[in-house]
DRENDRENTI-220454 format. One record per residue: x, y, z of N, C-alpha, C in turn; residue in one letter; residue number from 1. Coordinates in nm, 4 decimals, decimal comma. Layout:
BEGIN
NODE:X:Y:Z:X:Y:Z:X:Y:Z:A:NUM
...
This chain:
BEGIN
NODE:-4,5950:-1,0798:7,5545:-4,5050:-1,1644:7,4789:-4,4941:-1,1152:7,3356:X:1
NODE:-4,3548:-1,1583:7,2503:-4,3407:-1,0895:7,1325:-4,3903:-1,2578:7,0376:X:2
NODE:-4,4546:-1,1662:6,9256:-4,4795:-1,2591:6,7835:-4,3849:-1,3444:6,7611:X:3
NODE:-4,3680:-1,4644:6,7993:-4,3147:-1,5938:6,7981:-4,3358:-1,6334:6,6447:X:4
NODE:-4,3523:-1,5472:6,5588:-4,3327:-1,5504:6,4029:-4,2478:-1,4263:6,3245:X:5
NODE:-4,1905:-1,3845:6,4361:-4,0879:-1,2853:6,3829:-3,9496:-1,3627:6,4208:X:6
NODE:-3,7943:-1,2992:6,3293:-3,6965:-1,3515:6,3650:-3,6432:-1,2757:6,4786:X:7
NODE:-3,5422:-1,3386:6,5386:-3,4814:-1,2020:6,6981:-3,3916:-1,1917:6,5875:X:8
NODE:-3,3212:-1,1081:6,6201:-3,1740:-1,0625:6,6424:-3,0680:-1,0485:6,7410:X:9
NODE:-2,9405:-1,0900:6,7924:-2,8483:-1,0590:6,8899:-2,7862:-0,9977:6,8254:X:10
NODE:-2,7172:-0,8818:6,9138:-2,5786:-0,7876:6,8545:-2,4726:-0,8435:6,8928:X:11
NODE:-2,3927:-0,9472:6,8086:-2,2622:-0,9523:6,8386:-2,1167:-0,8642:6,8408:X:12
NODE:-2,1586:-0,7514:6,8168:-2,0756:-0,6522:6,7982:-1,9531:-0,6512:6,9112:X:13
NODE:-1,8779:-0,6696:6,8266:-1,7229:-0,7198:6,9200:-1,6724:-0,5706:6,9832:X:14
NODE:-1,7265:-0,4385:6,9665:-1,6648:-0,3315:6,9891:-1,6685:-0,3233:7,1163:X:15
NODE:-1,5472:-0,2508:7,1910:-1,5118:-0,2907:7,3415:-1,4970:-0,3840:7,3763:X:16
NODE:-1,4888:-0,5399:7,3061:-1,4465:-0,5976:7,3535:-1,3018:-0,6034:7,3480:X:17
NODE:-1,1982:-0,6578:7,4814:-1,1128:-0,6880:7,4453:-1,0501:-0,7572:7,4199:X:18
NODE:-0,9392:-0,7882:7,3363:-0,9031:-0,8921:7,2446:-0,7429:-0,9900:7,3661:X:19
NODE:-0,7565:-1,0994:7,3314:-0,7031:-1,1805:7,4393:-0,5770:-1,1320:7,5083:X:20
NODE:-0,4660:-1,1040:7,3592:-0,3574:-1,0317:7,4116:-0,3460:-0,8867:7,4921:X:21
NODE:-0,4770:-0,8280:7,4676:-0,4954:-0,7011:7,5915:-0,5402:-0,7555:7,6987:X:22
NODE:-0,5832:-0,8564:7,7058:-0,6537:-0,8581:7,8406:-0,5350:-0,9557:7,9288:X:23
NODE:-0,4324:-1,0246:7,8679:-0,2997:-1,1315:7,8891:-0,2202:-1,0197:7,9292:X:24
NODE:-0,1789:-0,8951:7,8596:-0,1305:-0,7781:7,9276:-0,1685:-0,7002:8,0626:X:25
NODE:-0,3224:-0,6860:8,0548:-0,3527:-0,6321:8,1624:-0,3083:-0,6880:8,3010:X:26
NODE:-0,4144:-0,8239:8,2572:-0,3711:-0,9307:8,3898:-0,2191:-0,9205:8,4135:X:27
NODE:-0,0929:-0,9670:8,3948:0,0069:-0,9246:8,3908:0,0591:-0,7863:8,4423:X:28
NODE:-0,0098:-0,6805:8,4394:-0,0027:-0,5354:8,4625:-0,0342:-0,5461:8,6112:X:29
NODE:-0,1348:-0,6016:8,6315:-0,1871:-0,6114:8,7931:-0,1491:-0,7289:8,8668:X:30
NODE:-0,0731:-0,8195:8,8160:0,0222:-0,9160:8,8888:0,1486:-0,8274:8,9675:X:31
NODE:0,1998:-0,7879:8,8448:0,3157:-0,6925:8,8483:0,2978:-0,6116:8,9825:X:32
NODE:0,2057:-0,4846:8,9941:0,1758:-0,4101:9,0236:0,1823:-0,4715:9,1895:X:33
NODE:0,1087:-0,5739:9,2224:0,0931:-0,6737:9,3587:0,2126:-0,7042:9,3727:X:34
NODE:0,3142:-0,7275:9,2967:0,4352:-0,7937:9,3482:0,4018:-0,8958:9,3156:X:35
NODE:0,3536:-0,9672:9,2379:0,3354:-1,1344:9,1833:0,4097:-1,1725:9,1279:X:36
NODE:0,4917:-1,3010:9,1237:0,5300:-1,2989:8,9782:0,4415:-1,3842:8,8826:X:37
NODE:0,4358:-1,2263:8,7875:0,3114:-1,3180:8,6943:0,2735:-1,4183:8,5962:X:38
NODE:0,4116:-1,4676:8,5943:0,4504:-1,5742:8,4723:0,3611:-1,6919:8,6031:X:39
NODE:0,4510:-1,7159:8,6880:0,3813:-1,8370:8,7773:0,2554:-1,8533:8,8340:X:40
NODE:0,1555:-1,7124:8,8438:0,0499:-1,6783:8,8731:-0,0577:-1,7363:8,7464:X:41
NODE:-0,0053:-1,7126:8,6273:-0,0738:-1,7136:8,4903:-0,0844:-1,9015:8,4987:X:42
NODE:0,1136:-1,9135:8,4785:0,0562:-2,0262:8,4473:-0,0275:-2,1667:8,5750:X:43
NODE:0,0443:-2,1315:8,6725:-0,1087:-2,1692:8,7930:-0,2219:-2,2019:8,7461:X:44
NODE:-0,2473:-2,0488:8,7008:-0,4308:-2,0320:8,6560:-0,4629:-2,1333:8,5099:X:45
NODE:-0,3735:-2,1016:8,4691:-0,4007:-2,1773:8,3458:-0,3923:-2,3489:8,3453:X:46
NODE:-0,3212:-2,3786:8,4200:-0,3172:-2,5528:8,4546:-0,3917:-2,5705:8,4976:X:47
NODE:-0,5201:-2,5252:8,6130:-0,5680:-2,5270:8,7463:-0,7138:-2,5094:8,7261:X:48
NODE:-0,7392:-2,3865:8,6359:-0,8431:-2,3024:8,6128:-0,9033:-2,2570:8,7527:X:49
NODE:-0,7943:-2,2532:8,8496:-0,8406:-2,1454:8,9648:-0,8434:-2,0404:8,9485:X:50
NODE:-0,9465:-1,9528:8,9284:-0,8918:-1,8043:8,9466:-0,8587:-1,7316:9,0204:X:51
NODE:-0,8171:-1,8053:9,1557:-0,7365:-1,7248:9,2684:-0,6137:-1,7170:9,2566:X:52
NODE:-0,5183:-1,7760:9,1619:-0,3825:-1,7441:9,1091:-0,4471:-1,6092:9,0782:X:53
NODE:-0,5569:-1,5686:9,0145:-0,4954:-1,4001:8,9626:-0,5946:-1,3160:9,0755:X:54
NODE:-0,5067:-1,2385:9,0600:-0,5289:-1,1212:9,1690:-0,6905:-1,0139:9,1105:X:55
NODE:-0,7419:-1,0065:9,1961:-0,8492:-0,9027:9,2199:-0,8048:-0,7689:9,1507:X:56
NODE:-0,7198:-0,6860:9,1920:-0,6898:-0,5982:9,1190:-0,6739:-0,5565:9,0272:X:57
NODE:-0,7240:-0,4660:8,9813:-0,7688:-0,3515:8,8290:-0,8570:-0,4658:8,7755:X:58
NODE:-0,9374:-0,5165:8,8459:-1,0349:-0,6587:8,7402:-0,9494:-0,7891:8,6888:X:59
NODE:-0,8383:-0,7379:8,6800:-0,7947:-0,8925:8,6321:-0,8035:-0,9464:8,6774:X:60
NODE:-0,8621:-1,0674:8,7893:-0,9197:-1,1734:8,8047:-1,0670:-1,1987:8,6971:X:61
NODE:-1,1433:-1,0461:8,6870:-1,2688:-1,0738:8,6486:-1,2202:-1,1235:8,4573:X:62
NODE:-1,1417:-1,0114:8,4048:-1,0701:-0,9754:8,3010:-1,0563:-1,1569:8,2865:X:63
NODE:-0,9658:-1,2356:8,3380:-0,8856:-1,3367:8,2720:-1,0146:-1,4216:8,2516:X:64
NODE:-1,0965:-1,4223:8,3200:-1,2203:-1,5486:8,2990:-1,3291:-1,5333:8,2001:X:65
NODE:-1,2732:-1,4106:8,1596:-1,3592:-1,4005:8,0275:-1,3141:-1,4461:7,9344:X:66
NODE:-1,1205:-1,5139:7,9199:-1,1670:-1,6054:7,8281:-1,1377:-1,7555:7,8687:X:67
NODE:-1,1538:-1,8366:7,7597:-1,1819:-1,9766:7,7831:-0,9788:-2,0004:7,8171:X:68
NODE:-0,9600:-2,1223:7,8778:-0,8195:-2,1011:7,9122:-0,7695:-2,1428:7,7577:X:69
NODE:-0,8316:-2,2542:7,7375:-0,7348:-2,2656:7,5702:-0,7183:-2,1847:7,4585:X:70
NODE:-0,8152:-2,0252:7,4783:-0,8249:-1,9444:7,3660:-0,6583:-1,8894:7,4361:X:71
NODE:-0,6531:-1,8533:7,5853:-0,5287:-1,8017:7,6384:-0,3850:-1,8880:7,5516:X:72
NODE:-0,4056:-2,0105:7,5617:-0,2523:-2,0997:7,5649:-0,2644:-2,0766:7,3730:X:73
NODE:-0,3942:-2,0673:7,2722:-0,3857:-2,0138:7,1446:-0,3039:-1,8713:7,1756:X:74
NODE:-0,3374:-1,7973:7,2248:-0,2821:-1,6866:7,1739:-0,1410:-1,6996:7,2109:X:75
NODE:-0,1127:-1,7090:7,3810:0,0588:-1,7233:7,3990:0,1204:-1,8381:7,2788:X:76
NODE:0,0880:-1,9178:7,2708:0,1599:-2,0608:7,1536:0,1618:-1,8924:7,0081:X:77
NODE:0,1048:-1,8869:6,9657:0,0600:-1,8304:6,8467:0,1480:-1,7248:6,8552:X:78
NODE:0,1933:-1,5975:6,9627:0,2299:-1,4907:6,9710:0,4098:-1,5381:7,0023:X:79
NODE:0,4170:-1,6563:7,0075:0,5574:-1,7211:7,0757:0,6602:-1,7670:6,9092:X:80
NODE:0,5319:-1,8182:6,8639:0,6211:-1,8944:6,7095:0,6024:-1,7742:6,6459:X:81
NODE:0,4947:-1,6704:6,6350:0,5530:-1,5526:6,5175:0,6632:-1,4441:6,5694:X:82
NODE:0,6644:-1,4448:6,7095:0,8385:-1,3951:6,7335:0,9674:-1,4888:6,7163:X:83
NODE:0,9745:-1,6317:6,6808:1,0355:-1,7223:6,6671:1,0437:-1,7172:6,4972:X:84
NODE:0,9686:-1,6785:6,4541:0,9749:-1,6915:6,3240:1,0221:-1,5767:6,2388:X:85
NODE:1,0051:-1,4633:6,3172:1,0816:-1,3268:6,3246:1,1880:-1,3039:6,3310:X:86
NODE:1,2397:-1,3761:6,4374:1,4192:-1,3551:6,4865:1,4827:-1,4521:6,4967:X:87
């Protein structure tokens, strides 16, 4: 056992991770790819929190559950009004 009078440390080091809108692409990439359509697949998953709306393939099933669903509906809301606010 370690000295229970020392501090730990965790590495939160975000590197490789990927960031929501890559991983909202990917998933999407491998909907596509199946013949899904992935707008209705997504949002399925996202009402439902089934992850059998998303497909196994290239990981995106594993990919989408890494994040929480409301960080997902932050980023689409968020990525929707700064193209709205754009054009």
């Amino acid at each position: 056992m370690g000295d229970i009078h020392r501090t730990q440390f965790f590495n939160t080091s975000q590197e490789g991770k990927l960031e929501a809108g890559e991983i909202l692409a990917k998933v999407y990439a491998a909907l596509t790819e199946k013949g899904y359509n992935p707008i209705s697949q997504m949002v399925g998953y996202i009402m439902s929190g089934d992850p059998t709306y998303i497909t196994s393939h290239q990981s995106a099933r594993s990919l989408i559950t890494k994040l929480e669903r409301d960080e997902i509906l932050e980023e689409l809301v968020q990525v929707y009004i700064e193209s709205k606010l754009k054009g």
